[in-house]
C-alpha positions as CSV (number, residue, x, y, z in Angstrom):
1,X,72.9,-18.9,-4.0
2,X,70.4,-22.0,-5.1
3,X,68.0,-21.1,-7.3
4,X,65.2,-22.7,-5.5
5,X,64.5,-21.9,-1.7
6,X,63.5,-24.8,0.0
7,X,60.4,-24.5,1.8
8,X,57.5,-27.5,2.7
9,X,54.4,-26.8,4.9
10,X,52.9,-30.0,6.3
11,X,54.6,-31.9,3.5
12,X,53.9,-30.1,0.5
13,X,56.9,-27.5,-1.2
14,X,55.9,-24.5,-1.7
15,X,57.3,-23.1,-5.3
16,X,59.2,-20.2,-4.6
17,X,61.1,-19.7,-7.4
18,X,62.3,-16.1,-7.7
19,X,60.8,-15.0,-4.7
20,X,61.7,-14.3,-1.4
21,X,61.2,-15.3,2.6
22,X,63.4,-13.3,5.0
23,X,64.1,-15.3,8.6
24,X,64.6,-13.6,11.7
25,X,66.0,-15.0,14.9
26,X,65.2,-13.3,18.6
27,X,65.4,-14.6,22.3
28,X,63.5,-14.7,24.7
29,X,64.8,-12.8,28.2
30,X,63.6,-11.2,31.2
31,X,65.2,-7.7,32.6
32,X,64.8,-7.0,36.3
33,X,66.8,-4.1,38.5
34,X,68.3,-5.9,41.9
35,X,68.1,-4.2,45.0
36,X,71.0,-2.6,44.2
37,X,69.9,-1.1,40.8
38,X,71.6,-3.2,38.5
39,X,70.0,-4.6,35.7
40,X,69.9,-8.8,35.7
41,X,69.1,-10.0,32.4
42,X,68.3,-13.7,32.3
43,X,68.4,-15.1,28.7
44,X,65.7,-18.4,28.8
45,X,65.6,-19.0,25.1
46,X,67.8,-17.7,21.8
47,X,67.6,-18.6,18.4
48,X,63.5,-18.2,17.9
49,X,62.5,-18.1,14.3
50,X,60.0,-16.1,12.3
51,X,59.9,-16.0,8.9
52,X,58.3,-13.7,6.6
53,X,57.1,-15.3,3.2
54,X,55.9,-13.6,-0.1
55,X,55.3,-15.1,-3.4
56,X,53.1,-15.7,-6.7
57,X,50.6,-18.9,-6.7
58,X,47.8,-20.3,-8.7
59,X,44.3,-21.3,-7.3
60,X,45.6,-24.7,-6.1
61,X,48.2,-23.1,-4.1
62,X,46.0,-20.4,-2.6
63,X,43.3,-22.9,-1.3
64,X,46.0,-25.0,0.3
65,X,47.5,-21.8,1.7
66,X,43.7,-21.1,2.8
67,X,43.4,-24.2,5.1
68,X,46.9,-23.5,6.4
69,X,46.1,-20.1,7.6
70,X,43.6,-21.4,10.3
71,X,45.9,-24.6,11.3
72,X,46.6,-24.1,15.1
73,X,49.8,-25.7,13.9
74,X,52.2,-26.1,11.0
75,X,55.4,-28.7,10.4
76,X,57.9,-26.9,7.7
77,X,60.9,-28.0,6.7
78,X,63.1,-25.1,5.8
79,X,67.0,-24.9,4.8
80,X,69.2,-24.4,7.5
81,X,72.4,-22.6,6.6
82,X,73.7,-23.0,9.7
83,X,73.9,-27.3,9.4
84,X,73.8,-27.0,5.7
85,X,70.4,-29.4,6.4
86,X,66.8,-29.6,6.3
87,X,65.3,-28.9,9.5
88,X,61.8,-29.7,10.7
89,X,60.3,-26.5,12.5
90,X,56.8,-26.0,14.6
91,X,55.0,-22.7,14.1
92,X,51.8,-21.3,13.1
93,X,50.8,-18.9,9.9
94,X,49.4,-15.5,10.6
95,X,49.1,-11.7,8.9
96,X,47.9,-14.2,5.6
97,X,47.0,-11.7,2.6
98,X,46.2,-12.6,-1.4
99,X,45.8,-10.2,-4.0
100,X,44.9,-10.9,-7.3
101,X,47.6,-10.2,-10.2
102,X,47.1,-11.7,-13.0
103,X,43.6,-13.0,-14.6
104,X,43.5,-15.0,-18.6
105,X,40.3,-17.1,-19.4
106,X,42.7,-20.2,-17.9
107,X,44.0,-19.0,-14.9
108,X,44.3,-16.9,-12.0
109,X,47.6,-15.9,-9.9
110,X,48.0,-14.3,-6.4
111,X,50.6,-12.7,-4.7
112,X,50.2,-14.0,-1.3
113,X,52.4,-12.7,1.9
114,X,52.1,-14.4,5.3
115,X,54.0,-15.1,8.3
116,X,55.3,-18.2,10.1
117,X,56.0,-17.7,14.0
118,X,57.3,-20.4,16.7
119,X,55.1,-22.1,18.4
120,X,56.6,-22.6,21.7
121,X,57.6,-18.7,21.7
């Protein structure tokens, strides 16, 4: 297991060193009954990610997380363990939440959690 996930929003990595994201995948179907009451289940997209993305930042991070939050959209790269490459992924962030942890006379830290959904879901 790397020690560093790899994930970049518009560009810019997002440190996330000992922390976690967890990715799900569903599709996208339709169930109908025919006439003769069997269930048809047409399948029009698989594979659609979400990701769900908590971790600890400073100020700089959190304002740049800010602005993010009310994109309409967002380019990530993320890891792909299935091509064993870095894939380019559109989505938008929502459910964004910061709490403070951790105040000194220096600096300030934030455990943020937020989720990344498809956009063409």
């Amino acid at each position: 297991m790397a020690d560093k996930i790899v994930l970049k929003i518009d560009n810019v990595a997002l440190n996330l060193t000992d922390d976690k994201y967890t990715e799900d995948f569903s599709n996208v179907d339709s169930l109908n009954k025919s006439e003769a009451g069997t269930n048809l289940r047409a399948v029009t997209r698989t594979g659609i990610p979400s990701m769900s993305i908590s971790y600890t930042c400073n100020d700089t991070e959190l304002a740049f997380l800010e602005g993010k939050a009310k994109a309409s959209s967002l380019t990530v790269k993320k890891w792909s363990e299935s091509s064993g490459t870095e894939i380019t992924w559109k989505c938008f962030m929502n459910s964004f939440k910061k709490d403070l942890i951790i105040e000194t006379a220096t600096e300030r830290l934030y455990k943020v959690s937020f989720k990344l959904n498809d956009l063409e879901n």
